[in-house]
C-alpha positions in Angstrom: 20.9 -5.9 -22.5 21.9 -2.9 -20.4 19.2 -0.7 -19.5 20.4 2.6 -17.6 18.4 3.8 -14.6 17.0 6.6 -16.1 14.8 5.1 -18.7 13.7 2.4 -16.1 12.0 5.1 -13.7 10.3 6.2 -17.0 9.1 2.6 -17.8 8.5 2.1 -14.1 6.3 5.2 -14.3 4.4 4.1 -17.7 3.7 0.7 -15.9 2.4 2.1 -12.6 0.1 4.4 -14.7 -1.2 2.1 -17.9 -4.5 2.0 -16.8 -5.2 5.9 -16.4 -3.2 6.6 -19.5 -4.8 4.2 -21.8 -8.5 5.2 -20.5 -7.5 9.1 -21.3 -6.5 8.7 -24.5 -9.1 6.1 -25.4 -11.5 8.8 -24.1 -9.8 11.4 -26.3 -10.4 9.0 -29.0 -13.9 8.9 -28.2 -14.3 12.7 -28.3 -11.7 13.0 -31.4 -14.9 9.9 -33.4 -18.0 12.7 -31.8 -16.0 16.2 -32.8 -15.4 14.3 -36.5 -18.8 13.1 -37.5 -20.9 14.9 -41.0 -23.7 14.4 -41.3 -24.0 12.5 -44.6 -21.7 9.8 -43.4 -23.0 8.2 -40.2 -23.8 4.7 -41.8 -20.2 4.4 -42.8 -18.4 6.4 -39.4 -20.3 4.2 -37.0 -19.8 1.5 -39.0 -16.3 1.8 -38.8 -16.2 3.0 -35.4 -17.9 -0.7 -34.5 -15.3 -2.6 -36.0 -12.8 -1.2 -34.2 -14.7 -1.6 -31.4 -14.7 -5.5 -31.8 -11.3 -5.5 -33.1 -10.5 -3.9 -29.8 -12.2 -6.5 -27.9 -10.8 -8.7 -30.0 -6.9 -8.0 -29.7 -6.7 -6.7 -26.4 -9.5 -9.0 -24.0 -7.4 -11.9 -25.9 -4.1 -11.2 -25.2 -5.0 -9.8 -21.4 -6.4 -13.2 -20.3 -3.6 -15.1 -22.0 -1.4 -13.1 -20.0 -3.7 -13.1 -16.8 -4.2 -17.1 -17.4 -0.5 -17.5 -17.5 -0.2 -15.9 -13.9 -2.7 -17.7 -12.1 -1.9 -21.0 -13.9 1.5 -21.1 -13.7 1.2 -23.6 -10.5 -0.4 -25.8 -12.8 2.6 -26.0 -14.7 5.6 -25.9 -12.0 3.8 -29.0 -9.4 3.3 -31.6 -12.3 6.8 -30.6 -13.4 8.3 -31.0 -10.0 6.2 -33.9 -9.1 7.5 -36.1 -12.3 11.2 -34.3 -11.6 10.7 -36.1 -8.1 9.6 -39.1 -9.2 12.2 -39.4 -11.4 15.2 -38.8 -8.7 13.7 -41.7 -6.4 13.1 -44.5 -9.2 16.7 -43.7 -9.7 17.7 -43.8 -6.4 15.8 -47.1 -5.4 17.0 -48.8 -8.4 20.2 -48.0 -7.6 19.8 -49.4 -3.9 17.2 -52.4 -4.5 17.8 -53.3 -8.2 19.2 -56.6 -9.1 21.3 -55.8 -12.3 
């Protein structure tokens, strides 16, 4: 895929920035819940207002630590990998020089 260099500064800037963007408009969010509430529906507002909460937790806590265990176990993938790759290379290579077929 080609991607020209003017929408990469503008993806460059949205990843340099995720953080303070997504806590702004999760606090907007916040005051968009508090401006909205009547008074004969808290029960079902705050009930509401929890499940997305753990819905939140749910979707995005899950899918960050996948991503972060990914990172930092990634070595745990490569050396087994490289160690059985290497392995592999030098039972070939002394069977080929000390085998007796």
């Amino acid at each position: 895929a080609v991607v020209s260099t003017q929408s990469t500064g503008y993806l460059n800037k949205l990843a340099n920035y995720h953080r303070f963007i997504s806590y702004w408009l999760y606090l907007g969010g916040f005051i968009a819940f508090v401006l909205s509430l009547q008074k004969k529906k808290y029960m079902v507002q705050f009930t509401l207002f929890g499940w997305t909460h753990i819905v939140l937790l749910c979707c995005v806590v899950q899918s960050h630590l996948i991503i972060q265990n990914c990172f930092e176990g990634l070595y745990w993938l490569l050396y087994p990998a490289s160690m059985v790759i290497c392995n592999d290379i030098m039972a070939y290579f002394f069977g080929f020089f000390f085998g007796r077929t």
